[in-house]
MIFI-867381 format. One record per residue: residue in three letters; x, y, z of N, C-alpha, C in turn. Coordinates in pm, whole numbers, plus 32768, in hexadecimal, padded with zeros to 4 digits. Example, Ala and Ser with C-alpha at 12.3 -4.5 7.8 and 13.67 -1.06 7.14 Angstrom:
! residues 2
res, n_x, n_y, n_z, ca_x, ca_y, ca_z, c_x, c_y, c_z
ALA, 8527, 7DC7, 830C, 84CE, 7E3E, 830C, 8528, 7EB6, 830C
SER, 8505, 7F1F, 82C4, 8557, 7F96, 82CA, 850A, 8003, 8313
***
This chain:
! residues 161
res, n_x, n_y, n_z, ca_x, ca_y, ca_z, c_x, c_y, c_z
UNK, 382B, 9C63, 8084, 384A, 9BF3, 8030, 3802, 9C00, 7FAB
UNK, 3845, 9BDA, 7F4E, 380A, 9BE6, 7EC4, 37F2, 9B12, 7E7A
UNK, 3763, 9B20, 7E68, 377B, 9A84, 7E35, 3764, 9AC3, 7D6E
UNK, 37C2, 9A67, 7D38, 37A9, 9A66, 7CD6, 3785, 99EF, 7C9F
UNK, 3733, 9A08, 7C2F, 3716, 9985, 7BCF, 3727, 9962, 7B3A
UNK, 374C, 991E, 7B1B, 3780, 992A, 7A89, 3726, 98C1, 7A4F
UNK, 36F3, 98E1, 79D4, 36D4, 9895, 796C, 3705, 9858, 7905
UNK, 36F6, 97D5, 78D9, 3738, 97A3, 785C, 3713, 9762, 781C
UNK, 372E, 976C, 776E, 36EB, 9730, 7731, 36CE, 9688, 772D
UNK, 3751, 965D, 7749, 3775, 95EB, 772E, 3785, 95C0, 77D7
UNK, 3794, 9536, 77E4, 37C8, 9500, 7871, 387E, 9571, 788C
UNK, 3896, 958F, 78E8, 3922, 95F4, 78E4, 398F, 9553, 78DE
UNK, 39EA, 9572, 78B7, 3A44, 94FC, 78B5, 3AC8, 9536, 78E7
UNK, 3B1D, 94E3, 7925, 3BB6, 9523, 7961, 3C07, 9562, 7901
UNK, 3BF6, 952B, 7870, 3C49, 95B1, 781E, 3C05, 9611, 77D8
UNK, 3B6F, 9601, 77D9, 3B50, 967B, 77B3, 3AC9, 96A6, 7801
UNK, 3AC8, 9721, 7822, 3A4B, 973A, 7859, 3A42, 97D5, 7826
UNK, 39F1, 981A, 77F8, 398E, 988A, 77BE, 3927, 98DC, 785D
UNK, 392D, 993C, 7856, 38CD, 9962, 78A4, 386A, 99E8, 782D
UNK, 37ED, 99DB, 786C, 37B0, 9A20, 780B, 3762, 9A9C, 787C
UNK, 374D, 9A8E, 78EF, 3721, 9AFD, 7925, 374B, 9AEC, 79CF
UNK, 3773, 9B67, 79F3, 3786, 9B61, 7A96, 3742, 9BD2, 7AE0
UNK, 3709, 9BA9, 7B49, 36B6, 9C11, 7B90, 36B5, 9BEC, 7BF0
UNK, 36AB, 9C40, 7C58, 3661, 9C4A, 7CF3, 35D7, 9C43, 7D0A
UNK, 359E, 9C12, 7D86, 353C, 9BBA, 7DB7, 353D, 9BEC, 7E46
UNK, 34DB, 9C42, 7E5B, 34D4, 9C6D, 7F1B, 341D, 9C30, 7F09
UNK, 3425, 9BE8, 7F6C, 3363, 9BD9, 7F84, 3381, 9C11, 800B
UNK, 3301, 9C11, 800E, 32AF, 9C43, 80A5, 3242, 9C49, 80AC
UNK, 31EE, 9C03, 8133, 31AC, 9B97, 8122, 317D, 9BE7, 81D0
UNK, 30FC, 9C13, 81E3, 30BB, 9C3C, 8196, 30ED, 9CC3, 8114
UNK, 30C5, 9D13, 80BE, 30C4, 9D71, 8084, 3109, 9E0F, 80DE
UNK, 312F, 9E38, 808B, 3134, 9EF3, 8128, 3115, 9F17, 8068
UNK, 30B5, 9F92, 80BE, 306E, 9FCC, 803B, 30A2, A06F, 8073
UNK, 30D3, A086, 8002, 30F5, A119, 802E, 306B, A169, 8001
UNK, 3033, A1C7, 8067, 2FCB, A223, 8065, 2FD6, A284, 7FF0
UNK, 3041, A2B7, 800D, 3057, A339, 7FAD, 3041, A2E9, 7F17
UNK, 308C, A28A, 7F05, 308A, A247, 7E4B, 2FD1, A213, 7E62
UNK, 2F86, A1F5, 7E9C, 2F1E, A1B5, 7E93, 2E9C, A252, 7E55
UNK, 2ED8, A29E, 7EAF, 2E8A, A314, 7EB0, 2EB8, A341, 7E1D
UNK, 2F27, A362, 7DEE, 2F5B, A380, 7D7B, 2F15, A308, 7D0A
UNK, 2F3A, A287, 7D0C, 2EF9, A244, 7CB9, 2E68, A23E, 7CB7
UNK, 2DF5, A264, 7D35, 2DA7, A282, 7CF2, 2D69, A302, 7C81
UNK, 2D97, A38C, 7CD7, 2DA6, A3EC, 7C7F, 2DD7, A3D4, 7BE2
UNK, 2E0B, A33C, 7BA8, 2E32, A36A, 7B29, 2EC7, A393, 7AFA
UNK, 2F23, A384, 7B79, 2FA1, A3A2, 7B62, 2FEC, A331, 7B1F
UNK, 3049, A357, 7ABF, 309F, A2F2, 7A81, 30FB, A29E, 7B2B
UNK, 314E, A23E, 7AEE, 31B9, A241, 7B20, 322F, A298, 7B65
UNK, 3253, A2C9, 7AE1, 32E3, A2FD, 7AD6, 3291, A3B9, 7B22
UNK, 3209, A3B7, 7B18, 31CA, A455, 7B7E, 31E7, A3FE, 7BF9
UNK, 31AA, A3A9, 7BF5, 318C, A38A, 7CBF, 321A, A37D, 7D05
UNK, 328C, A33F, 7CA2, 3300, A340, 7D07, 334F, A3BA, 7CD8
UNK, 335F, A419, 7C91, 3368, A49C, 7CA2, 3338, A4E1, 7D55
UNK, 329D, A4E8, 7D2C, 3239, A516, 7DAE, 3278, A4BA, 7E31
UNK, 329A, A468, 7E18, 32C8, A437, 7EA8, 3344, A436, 7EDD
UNK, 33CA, A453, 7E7D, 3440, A49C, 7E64, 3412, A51F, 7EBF
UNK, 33B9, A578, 7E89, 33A3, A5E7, 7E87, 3387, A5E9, 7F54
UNK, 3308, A57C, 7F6D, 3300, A571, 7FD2, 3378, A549, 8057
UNK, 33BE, A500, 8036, 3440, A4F1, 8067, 3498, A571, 8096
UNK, 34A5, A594, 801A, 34EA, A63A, 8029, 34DA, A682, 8063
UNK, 343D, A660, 80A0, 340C, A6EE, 80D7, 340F, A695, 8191
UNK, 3406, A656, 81AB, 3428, A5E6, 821C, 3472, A61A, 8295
UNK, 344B, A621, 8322, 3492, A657, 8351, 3505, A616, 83B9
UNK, 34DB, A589, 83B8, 3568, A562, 83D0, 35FE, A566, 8365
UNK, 3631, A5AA, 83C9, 36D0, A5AA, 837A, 36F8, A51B, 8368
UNK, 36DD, A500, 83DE, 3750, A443, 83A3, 370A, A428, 8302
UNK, 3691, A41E, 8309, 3677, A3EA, 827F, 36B4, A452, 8209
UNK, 36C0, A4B8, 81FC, 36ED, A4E3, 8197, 379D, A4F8, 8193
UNK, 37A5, A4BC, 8219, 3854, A4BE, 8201, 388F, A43A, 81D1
UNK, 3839, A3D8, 8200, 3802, A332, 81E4, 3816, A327, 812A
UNK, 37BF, A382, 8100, 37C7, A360, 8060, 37F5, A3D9, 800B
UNK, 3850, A439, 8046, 3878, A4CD, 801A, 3900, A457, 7FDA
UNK, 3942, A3E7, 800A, 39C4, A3C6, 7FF3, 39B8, A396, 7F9E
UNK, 3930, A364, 7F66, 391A, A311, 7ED7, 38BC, A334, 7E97
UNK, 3885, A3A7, 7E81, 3807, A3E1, 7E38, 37CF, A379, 7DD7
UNK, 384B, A36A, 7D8A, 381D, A325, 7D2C, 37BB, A27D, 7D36
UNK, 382A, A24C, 7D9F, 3802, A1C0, 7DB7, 375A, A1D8, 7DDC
UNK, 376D, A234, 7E4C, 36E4, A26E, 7E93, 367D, A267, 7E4E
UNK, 3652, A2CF, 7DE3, 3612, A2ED, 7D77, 35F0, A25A, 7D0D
UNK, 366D, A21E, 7CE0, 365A, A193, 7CBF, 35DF, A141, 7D04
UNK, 362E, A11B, 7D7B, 35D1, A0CB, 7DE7, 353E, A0FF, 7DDD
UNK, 34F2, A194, 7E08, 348C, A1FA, 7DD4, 3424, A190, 7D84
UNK, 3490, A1BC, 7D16, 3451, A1A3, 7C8C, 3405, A114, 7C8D
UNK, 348C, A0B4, 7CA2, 346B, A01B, 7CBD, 340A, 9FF2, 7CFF
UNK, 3401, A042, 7D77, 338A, A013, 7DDE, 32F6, A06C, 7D9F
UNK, 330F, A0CC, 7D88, 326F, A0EF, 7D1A, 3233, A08E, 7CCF
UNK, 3296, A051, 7C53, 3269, 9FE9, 7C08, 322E, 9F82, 7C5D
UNK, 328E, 9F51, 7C9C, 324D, 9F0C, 7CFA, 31AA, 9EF8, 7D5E
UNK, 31A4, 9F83, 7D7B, 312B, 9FAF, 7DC0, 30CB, 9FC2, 7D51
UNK, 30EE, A002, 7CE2, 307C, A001, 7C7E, 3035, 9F73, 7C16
UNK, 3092, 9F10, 7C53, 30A4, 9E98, 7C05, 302B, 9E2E, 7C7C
UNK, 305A, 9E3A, 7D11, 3000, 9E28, 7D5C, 2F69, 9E74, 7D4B
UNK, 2F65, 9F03, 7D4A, 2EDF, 9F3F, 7D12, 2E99, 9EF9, 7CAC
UNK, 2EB7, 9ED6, 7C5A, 2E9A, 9EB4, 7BDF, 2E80, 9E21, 7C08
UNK, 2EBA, 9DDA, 7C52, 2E93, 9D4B, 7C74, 2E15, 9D54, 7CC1
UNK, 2E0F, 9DAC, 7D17, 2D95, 9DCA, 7D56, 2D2F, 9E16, 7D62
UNK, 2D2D, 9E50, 7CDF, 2CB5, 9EA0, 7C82, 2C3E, 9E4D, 7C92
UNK, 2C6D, 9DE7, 7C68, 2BE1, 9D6C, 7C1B, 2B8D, 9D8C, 7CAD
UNK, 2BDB, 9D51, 7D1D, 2B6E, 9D4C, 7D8E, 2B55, 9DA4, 7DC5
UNK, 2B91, 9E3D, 7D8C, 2B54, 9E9D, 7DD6, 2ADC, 9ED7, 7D6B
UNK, 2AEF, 9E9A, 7CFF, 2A56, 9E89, 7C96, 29F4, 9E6F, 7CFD
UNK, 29F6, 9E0C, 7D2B, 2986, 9DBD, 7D68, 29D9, 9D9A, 7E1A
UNK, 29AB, 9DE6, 7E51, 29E0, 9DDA, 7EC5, 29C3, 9D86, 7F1A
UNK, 2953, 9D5E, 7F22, 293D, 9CBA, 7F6F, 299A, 9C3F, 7F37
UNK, 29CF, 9C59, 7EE1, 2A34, 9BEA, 7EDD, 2AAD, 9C13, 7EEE
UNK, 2ABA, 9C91, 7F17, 2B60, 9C9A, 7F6E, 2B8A, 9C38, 7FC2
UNK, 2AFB, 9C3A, 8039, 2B34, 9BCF, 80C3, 2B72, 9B60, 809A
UNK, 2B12, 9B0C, 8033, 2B26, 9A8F, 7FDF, 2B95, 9A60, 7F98
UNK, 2BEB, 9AD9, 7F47, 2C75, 9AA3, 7F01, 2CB1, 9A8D, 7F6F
UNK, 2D01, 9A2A, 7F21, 2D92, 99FD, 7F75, 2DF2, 9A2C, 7F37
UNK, 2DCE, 9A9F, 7EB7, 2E7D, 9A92, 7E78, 2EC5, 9AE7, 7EAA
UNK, 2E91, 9B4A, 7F0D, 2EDA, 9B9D, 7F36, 2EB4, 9BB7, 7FD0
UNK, 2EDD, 9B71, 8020, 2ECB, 9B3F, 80BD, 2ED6, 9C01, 810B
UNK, 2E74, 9C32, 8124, 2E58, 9CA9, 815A, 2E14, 9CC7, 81CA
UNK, 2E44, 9D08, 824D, 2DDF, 9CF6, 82BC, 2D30, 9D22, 829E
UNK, 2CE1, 9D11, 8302, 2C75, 9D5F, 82C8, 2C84, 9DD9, 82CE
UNK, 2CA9, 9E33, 833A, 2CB3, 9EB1, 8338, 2CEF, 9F0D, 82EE
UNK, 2D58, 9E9A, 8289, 2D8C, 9EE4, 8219, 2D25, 9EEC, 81B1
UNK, 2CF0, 9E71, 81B2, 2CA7, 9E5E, 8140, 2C1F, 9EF8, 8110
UNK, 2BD0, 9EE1, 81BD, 2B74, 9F64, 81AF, 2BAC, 9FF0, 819B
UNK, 2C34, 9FFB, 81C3, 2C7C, A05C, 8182, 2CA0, A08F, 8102
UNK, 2CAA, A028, 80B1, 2C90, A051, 8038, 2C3A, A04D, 7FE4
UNK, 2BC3, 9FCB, 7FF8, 2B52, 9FE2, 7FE4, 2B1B, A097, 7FFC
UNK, 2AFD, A0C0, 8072, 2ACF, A144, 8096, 2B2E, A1A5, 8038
UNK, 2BA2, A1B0, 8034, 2BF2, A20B, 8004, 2BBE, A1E5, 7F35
UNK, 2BCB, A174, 7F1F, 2BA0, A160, 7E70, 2B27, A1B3, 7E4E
UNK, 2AAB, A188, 7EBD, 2A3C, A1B4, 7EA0, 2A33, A258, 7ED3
UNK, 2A64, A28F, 7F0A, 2A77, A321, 7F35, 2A59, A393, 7EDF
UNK, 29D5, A3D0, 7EFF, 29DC, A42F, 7E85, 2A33, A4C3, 7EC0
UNK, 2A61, A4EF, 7E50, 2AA7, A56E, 7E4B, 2A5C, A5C9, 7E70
UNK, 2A6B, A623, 7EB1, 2A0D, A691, 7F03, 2A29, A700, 7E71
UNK, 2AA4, A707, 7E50, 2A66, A7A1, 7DFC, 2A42, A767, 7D76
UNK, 2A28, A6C0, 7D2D, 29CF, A6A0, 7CDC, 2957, A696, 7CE0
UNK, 2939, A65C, 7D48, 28A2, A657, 7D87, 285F, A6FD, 7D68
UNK, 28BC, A777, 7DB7, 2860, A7E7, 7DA4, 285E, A800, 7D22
UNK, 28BF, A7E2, 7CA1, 28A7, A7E8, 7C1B, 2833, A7BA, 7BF3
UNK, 2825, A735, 7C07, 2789, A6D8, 7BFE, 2731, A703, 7C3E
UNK, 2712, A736, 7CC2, 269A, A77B, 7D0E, 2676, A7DF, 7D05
UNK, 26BB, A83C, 7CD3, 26C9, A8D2, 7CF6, 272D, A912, 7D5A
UNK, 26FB, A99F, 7D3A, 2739, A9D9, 7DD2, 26FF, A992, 7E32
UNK, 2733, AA07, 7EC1, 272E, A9D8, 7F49, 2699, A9E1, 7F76
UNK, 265D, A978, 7F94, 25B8, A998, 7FD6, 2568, A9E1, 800F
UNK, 250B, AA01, 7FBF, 24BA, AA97, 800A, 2482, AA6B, 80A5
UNK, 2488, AABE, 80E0, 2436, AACD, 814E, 23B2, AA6F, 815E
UNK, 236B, AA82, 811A, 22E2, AA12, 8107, 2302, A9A6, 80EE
UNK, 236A, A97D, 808F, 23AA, A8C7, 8095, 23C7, A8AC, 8111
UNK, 241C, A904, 813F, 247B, A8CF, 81AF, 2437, A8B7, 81F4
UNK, 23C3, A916, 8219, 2371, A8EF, 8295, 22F3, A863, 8290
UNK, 22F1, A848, 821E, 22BE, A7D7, 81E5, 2309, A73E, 8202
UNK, 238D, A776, 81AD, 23C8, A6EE, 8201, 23F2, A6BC, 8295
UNK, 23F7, A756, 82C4, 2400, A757, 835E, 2387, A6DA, 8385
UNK, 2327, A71C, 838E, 2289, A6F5, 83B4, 22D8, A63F, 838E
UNK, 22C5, A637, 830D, 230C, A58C, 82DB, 234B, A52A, 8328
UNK, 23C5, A58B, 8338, 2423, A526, 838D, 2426, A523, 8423
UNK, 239C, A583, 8449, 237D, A585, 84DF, 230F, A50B, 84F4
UNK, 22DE, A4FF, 8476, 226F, A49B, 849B, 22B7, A403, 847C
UNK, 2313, A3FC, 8431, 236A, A36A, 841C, 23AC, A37A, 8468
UNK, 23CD, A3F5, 84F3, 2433, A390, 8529, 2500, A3B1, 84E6
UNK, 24D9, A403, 8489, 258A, A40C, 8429, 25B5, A493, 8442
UNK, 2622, A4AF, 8459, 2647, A52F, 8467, 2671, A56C, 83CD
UNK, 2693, A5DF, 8394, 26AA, A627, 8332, 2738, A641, 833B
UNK, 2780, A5F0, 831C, 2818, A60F, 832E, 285C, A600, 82B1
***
């Protein structure tokens, strides 16, 4: 079903009525956050990259129904893509602020999210990149570190993973 809504300047009257914009309206309540665009939008990817990359991901998919599913309308397919990126990056962007400051994730209401989603992207925002980190640290740890932090995380109790 498609709801549309029209705007007008004036009250609409029986002989004349104007429409100035029409669009579609899907909510969903809670959110579905696609992984792949979240991972992409943090990396820094535009839009019009992440639903490319997820086009791309599709393609490579190994159920047939799905690619026989949207082989009959590429286009529409790709459309839809696109639409739901903005979308997902429009949600990102709503929920930047509290992944600024992550103790007030639990707290908003504007975007009703289980917790387990929530620490999900919390953990995934804050995630450092393994081959930036060795840019920032150095190479791979000598022998005498390693065995240093060994000793470390034997006495806290933390494993080295």
């Amino acid at each position: 079903r498609e709801l549309q809504v029209f705007f007008f300047h004036e009250p609409p009257s029986a002989a004349r009525m104007s429409v100035d914009s029409v669009f579609d309206v899907f909510v969903c309540d809670p959110p579905v956050i696609d992984q792949i665009a979240y991972k992409l939008w943090l990396q820094g990817f535009s839009v019009e990259d992440t639903a490319n990359r997820r086009l791309a991901f599709y393609d490579m998919a190994d159920g047939q129904n799905l690619r026989n599913y949207y082989s009959v309308d590429r286009k529409r397919f790709q459309d839809f893509i696109l639409q739901d990126t903005k979308d997902q990056f429009r949600l990102f962007h709503i929920l930047e602020e509290y992944l600024l400051n992550s103790s007030l994730m639990s707290q908003q209401k504007l975007v009703l999210l289980a917790p387990s989603v929530e620490r999900v992207l919390i953990e995934r925002y804050y995630e450092f990149d393994e081959s930036v980190m060795r840019e920032f640290l150095g190479k791979k740890l000598s022998g005498k570190l390693r065995n240093k932090l060994e000793q470390i995380s034997h006495r806290k109790g933390l494993t080295l993973e």
